[in-house]
C-alpha positions in Angstrom: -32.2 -53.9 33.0 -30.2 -55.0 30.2 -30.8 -52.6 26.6 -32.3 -54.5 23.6 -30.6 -54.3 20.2 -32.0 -55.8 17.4 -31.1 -58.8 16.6 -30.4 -58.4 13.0 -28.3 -55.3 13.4 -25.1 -57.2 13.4 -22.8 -54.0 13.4 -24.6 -52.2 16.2 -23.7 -55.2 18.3 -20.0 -55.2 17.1 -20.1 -51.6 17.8 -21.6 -52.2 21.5 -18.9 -54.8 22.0 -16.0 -52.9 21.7 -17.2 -50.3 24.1 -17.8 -52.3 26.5 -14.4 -54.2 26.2 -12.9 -50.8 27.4 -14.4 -51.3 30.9 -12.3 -54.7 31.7 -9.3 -55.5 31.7 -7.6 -56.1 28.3 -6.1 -59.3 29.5 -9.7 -60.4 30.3 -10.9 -59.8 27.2 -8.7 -61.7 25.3 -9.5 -64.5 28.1 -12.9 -64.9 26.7 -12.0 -64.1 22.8 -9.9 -67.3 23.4 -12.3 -69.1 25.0 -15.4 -68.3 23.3 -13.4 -69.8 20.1 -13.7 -73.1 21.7 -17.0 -72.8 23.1 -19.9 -75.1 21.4 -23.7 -76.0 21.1 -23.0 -78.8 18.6 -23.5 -81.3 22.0 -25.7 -79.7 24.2 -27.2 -81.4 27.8 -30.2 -81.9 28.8 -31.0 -82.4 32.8 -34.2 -83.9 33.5 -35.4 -83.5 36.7 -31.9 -83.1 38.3 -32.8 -82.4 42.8 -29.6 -82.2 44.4 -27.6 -78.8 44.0 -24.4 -80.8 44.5 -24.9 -82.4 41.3 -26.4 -80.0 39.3 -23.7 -77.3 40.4 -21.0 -80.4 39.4 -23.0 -80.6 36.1 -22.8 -77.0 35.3 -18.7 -76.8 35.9 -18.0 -79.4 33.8 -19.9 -77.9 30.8 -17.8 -75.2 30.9 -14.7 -76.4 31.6 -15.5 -78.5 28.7 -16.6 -75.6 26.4 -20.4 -76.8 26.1 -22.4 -73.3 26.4 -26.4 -74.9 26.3 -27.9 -76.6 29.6 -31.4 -77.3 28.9 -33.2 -77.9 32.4 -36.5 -79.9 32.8 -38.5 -79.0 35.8 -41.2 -81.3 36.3 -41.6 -82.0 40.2 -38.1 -80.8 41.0 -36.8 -77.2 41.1 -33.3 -76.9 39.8 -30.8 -75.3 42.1 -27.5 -74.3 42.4 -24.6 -74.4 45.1 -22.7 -71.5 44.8 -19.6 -73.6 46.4 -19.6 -76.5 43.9 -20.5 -74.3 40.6 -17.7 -71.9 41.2 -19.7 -69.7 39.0 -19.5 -71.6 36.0 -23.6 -70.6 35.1 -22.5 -67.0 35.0 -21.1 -67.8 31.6 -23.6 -70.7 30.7 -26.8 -70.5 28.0 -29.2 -72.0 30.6 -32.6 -73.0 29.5 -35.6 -73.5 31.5 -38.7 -75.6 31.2 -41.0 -75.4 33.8 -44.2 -73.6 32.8 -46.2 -76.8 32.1 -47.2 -80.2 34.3 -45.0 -82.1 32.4 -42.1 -80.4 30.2 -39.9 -83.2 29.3 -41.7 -83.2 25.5 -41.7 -79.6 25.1 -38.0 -79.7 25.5 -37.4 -82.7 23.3 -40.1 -80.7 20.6 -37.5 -77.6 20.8 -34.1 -79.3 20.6 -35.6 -80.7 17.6 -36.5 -78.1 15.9 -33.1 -76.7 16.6 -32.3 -79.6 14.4 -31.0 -81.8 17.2 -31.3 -86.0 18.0 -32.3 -86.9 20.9 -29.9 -89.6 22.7 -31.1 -91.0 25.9 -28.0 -91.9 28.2 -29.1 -95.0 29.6 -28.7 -98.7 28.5 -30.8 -99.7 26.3 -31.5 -103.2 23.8 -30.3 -100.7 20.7 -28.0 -98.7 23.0 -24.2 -97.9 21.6 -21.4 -97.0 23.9 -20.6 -93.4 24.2 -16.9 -93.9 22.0 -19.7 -95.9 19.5 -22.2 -92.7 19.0 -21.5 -91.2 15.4 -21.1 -87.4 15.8 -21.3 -86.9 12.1 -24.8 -87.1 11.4 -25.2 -83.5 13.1 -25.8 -82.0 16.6 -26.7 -84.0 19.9 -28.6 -83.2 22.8 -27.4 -85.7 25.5 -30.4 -86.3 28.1 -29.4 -87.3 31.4 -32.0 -88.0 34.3 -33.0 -88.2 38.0 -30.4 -89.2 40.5 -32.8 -92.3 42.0 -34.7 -93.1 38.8 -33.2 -91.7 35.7 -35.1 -90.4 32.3 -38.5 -90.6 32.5 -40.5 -93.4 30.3 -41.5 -90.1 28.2 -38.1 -89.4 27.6 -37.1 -92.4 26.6 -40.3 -93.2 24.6 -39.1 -90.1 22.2 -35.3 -90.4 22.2 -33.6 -91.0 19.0 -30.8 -93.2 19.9 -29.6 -94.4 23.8 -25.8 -94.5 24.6 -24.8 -95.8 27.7 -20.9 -95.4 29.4 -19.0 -98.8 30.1 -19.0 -100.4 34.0 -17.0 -103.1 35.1 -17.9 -103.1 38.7 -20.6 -104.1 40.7 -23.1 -101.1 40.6 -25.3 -100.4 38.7 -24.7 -96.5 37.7 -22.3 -93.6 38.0 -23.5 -90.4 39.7 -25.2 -88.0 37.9 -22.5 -85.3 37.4 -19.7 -88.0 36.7 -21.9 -89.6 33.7 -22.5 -86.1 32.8 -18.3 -85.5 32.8 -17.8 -89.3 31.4 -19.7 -88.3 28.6 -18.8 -85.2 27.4 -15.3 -85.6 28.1 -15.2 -88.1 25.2 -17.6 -86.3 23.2 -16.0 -83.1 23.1 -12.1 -84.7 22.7 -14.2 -86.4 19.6 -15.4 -83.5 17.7 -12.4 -81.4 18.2 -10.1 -83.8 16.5 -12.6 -84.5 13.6 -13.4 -82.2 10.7 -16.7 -81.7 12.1 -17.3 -77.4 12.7 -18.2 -77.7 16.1 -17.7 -74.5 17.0 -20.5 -71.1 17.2 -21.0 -68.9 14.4 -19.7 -65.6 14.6 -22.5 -63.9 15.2 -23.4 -66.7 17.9 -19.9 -65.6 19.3 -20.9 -62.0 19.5 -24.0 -62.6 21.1 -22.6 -64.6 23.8 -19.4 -62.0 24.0 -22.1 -59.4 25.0 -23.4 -61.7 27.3 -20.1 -62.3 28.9 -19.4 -58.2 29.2 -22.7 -57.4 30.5 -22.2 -60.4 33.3 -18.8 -58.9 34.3 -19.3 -55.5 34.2 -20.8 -53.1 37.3 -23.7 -50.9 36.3 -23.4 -52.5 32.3 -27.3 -51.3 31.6 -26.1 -47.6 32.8 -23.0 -48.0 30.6 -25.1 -48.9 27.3 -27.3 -46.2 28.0 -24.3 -44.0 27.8 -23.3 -45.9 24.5 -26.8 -45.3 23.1 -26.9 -41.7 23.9 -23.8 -41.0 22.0 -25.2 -42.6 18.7 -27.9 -40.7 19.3 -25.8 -36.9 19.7 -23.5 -38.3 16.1 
């Protein structure tokens, strides 16, 4: 179990994090200050209804090869799952987000990206679609939903998107996989914001957050070792 600190004590976090950063590897640690640097929530996916572990294990490897730290996952009638293979353990350093307490939980996903101050853009085509080079990025954060392998977004999701952007085909079928759209688009996305003036990037106190995420993941026994931590402000 994992020790809470409260989340407006800034400092005790800093604090926390550099006492954990003496239990890895210095080399590591400046692995993920230089990656966390990159890392971004200004595009964020959702996965509706996503069945095949393949693809959402594809899904999640390309996020963070790409730097994009949310997944929001919609379980209506499927279960998300992951294949440990394929994901190369690319969720271990993912923000993944669950909905799957109600019947249907496509609208209380779209309800929360939104009050996170999010549009909604439906990836599918669309009569006011735009391609995905076409979508303007500077009228603030996205939250890309991408649906079912057989059937794609659900009439609810499209019912409350904001915009649609679909990727160009010039073959014969219809649709890309799943995971490929998912890498299509956020490919050109993320290129996009990071040679604009847009600030793409986390906060610093987002960055800490997710740096104590990151040291608790990769650390044996990281509860006992905060305990320890704790203890010692506690004798001073």
């Amino acid at each position: 179990m994992k020790l809470n600190i409260d989340p407006t004590d800034k400092e005790l976090r800093k604090r926390l994090i550099d006492y954990l950063s003496q239990f890895i590897y210095d080399r590591r640690y400046q692995l993920f200050r230089s990656i966390i640097c990159n890392r971004t929530r200004y595009v964020t996916v959702v996965l509706e209804d996503i069945y095949q572990a393949q693809n959402a294990s594809a899904t999640l490897r390309t996020c963070d090869c790409l730097g994009v730290q949310d997944i929001h996952i919609i379980e209506n009638r499927n279960k998300f799952s992951v294949d440990s293979e394929v994901d190369m353990g690319a969720s271990k350093w993912l923000t993944l987000r669950r909905y799957n307490k109600l019947e249907n939980n496509t609208l209380e996903a779209i309800n929360a990206l939104r009050e996170k101050g999010y549009r909604i853009v439906a990836t599918t085509p669309h009569d006011n679609d735009c391609t995905i080079r076409e979508l303007d990025l500077s009228k603030g954060k996205v939250a890309l939903l991408f649906g079912t392998e057989l059937t794609g977004l659900s009439e609810l999701a499209l019912k409350n998107a904001d915009e649609y952007v679909r990727i160009p085909m010039f073959g014969f079928t219809e649709s890309y996989n799943i995971s490929v759209s998912v890498a299509l688009t956020l490919y050109e996305l993320t290129n996009r914001i990071r040679s604009s003036e847009i600030n793409y990037r986390l906060s610093p106190d987002e960055q800490d957050k997710l740096m104590l995420q990151w040291l608790r993941a990769s650390i044996r026994n990281s509860s006992l070792i905060e305990k320890r931590f704790f203890n010692e402000l506690k004798m001073h």
